[in-house]
N, C-alpha and C positions, 0 to 999 in steps of 0.2 A: 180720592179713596175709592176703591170699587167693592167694597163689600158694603151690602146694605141696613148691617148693625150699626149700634149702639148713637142713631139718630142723627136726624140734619144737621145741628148747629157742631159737633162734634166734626163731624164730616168736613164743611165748610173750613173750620178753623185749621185743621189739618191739611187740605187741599192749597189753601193763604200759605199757608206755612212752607209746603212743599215748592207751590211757584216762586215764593221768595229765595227759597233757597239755591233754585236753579236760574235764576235770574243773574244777567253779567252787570255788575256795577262799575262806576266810575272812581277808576283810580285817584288815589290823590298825590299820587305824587307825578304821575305821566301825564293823567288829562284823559287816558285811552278807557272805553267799555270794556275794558277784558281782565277784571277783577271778579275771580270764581272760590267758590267755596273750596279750600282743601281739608279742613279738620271740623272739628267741635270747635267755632268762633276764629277758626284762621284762617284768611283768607290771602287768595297768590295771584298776582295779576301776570299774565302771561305776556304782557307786553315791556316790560323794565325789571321781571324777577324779583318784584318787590313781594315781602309779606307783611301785614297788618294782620295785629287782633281785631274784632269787631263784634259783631253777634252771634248768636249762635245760627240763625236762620239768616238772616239779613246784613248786612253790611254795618248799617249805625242804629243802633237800638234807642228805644227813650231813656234808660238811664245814663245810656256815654253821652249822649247829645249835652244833657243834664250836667254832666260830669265834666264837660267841657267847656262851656259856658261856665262852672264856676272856678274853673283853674283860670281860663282868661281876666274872668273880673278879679278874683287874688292876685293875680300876677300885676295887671295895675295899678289896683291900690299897695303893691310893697313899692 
């Protein structure tokens, strides 16, 4: 962030927030780095045209992780 309000930790968390967002993740379904932000939480990998939901900044958030982990364990015990 380049304005010098409303203080450091502010700043910081905003700064995280923005490299994550520009940051290429790993598709899951090609394998390839070239999973990029297109919307609020959609994300478009430019190597297989694939799109996933995800997070709003980041690719896998701690609630899907969460979220995921207990659709696996449901799904075994049915």
């Amino acid at each position: 962030m380049q304005t010098p309000r409303y203080g450091a930790s502010n700043r910081k968390l905003v700064d995280k927030a923005i490299k994550a967002k520009k940051t290429r993740y790993e598709c899951p379904k090609c394998k390839k780095y070239k999973l990029v932000r297109k919307g609020n939480a959609l994300w478009n990998c430019k190597g297989c045209d694939g799109t996933f939901a995800g997070g709003a900044y980041s690719f896998s958030s701690e609630s899907g992780e969460i979220a995921k982990r207990l659709v696996a364990e449901y799904s075994k015990s049915s």
